[in-house]
N, C-alpha and C positions, 0 to 999 in steps of 0.2 A: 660821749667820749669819742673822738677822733681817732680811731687807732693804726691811718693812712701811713706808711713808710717811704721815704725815696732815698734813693740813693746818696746823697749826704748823710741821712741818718746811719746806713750800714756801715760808710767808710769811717765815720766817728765813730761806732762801736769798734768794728775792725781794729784802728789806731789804739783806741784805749786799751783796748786788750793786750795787744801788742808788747805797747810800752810801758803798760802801770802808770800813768798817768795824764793826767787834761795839760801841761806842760810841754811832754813829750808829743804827745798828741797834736798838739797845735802845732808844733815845728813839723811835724810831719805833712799835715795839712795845709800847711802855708795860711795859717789864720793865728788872729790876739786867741791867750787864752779864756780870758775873760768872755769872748763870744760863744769859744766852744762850749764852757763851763753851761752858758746860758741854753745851746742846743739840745746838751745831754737832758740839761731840767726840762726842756720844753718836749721832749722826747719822753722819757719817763711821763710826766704826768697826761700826755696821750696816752699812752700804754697803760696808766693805771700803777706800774708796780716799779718801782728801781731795778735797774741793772747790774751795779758793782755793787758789792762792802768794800772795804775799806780794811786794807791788812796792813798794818802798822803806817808807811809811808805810800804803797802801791793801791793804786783801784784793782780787783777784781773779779772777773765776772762771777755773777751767783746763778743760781739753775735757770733763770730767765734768762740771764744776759748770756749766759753757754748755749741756750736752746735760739736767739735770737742769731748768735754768732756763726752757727751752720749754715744758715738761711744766707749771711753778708759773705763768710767765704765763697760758698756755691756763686753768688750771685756776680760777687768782685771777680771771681777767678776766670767767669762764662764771658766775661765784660774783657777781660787785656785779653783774655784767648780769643775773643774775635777781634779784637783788634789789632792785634800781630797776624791774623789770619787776611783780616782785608788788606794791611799794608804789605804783605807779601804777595796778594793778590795783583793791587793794584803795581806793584815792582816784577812782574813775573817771575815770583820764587816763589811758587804757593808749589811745594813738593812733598805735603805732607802724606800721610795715607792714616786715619784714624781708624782702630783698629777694637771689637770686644768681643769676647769669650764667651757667652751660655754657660749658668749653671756651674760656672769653675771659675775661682781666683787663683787656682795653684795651673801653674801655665811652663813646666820644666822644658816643655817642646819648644816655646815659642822664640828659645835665643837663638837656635841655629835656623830656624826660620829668619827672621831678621838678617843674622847672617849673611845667608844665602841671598836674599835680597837684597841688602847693602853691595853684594859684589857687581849686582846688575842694576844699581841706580845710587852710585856712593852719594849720590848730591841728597836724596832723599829720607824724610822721617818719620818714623812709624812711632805714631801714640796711641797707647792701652789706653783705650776710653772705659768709664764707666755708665751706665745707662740706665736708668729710673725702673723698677720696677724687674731688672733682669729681661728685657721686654726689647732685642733690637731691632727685629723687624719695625716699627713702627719710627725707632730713631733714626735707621736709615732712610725710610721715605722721608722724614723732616732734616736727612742732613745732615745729622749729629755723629754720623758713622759712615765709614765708606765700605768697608768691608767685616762679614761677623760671623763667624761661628756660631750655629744654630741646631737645635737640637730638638724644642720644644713645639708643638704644634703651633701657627697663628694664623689667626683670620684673615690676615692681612698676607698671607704668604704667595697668594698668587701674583702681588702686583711687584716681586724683589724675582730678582735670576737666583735660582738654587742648584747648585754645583753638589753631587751626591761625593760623599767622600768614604765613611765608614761605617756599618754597624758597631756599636757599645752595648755590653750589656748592663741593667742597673741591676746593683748588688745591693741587699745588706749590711751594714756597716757597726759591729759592736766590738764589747771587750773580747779580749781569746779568752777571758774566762766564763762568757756572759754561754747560758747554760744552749742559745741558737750556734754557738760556733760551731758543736760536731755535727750541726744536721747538717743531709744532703741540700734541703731547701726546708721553707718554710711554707706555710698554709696559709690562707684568710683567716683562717678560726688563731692560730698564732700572735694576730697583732690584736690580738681582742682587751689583753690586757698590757698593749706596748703604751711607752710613752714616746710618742715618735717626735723626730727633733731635725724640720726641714725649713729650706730656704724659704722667706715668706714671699716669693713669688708663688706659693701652693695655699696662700692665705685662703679658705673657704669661704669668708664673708666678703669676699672683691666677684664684681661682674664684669664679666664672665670669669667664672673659676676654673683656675689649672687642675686638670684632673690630678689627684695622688699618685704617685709612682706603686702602687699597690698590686696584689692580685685581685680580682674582680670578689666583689663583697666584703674584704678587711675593711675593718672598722675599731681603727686603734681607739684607744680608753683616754689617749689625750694626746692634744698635736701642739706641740709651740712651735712659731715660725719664729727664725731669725734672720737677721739681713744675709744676704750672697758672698759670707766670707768662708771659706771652703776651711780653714784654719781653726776659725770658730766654733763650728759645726761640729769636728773632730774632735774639738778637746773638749766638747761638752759631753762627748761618745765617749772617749777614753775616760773623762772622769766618772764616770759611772752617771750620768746624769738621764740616759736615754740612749736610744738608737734611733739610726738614720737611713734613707736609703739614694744612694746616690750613682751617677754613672759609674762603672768601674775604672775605668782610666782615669777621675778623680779623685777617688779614693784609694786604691794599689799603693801611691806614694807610702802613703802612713802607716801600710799594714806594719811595716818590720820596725819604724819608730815611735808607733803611738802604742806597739803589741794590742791591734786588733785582726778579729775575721773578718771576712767575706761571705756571705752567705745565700743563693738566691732566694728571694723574695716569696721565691711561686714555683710547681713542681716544673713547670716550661720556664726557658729563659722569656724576663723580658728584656726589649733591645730596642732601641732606640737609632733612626739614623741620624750620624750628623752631616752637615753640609755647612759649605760654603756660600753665605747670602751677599750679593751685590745689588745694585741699582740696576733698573734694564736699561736696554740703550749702550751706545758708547761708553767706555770707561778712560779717566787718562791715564796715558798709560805706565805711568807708576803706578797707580791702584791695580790697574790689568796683573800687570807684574807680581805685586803685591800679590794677587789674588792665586795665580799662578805657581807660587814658589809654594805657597799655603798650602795647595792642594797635591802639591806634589809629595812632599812630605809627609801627609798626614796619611795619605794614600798608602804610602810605602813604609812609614813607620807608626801604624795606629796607635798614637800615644806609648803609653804604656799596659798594653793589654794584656795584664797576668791574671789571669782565669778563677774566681773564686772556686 
């Protein structure tokens, strides 16, 4: 069985999905329907398995063709994104500054940043990338990012410029009712029987492993990762699902509306620095810029640092 994919293949899923139908789809496409009809067959039976059901008049996807559909977004989207990126290139408007976070999807800082920015380069545009694995150092040596917020240790961190910005402390993260909220801190022997509930860039079975935001020896009773949605994370805490532990300046936001504590982790704080990572060398200079307004600010207003 053939189970080879290209690029016709995703944008015919793509369109089907879209539109509910091989009709629609074709016009979209600029082909007969009758050919398309034959691609999706000839597509399925490489794959082994169908794509859509079939909801009264509309195609739609089924757990394969959802699962296949992520793969065609990502891939369609990386595909017009470089190619707006090279014809601005090639026309001298390439003013972008690609821009991602560590560790946080909740980013309350980053619109007077932009702000600030926009005053000293209206011409130019700053996009929140996101980046495989929570992992930018490595995106930024391939390009995918010009400038990042970094927090996490990486192997790879001697060969990016690192700009020191602020100490953060990681906290504890549960309900105000959850019985850790009145402690002063917590212990190793404490997470003995936690269900701990972190970002799966802490996946244990990945090489090399992100150490746990822990104290030296805890050994929680069970860990689920989940993707790097700071959102997510939280309302699995507030539902009574687990607890988490996270920088504090990510997690502050929620105390007063998800009614969680803070709690250190360990009888010493742990702290974390963050910094600003760039490419070495030259930068242009909107990135410079870019890089500059970032550190200015974060410097002067470290997030939102309210003290568990």
């Amino acid at each position: 069985m053939n189970q080879d994919l290209d690029l016709r293949d995703l944008e015919l899923l793509a369109a089907t999905a879209e539109s509910g139908s091989l009709t629609a789809a074709a016009e979209l496409l600029y082909v007969s329907q009758p050919a398309l009809s034959q691609r999706l067959t000839r597509l399925e039976d490489r794959l082994g398995m169908p794509l859509f059901d079939r909801s009264g008049r509309r195609l739609v996807p089924n757990a394969a063709g959802k699962r296949l559909l992520v793969t065609a977004h990502r891939v369609l989207g990386e595909i017009r994104s470089a190619t707006r990126d090279l014809r601005e290139m090639r026309e001298g408007r390439d003013r972008r500054v690609r821009f991602t976070a560590q560790c946080s999807t909740t980013l309350p800082w980053l619109p007077p940043v932009i702000r600030a920015f926009r005053e000293r380069h209206p011409e130019a545009e700053v996009r929140l990338e996101t980046v495989p694995d929570d992992a930018p150092v490595p995106a930024l040596l391939a390009d995918l990012v010009d400038v990042a917020l970094v927090t996490k240790p990486d192997r790879e961190a001697d060969r990016v410029a690192l700009t020191r910005l602020f100490d953060d402390e990681m906290v504890a993260v549960v309900p105000r009712d959850h019985p850790w909220a009145a402690r002063p801190h917590l212990t190793a022997e404490d997470f003995a029987e936690a269900h701990l509930i972190l970002f799966d860039a802490y996946d244990q079975t990945r090489i090399p492993s992100v150490p746990l935001p822990l104290p030296h020896g805890a050994r929680p009773a069970r860990i689920t990762t989940m993707p790097v949605v700071t959102d997510l994370v939280i309302e699995m805490v507030a539902g009574g699902q687990g607890v988490t532990v996270l920088p504090n300046w990510a997690a502050a936001p929620y105390v007063a509306t998800h009614g969680l504590a803070l709690v250190r982790p360990a009888p010493a704080p742990l702290t974390r620095t963050w910094s600003c990572a760039t490419r070495r060398g030259p930068l242009p200079p909107h990135v410079a810029a870019f890089a500059e307004v970032l550190a200015e600010h974060l410097r002067a207003h470290p997030a939102v640092s309210a003290r568990p």
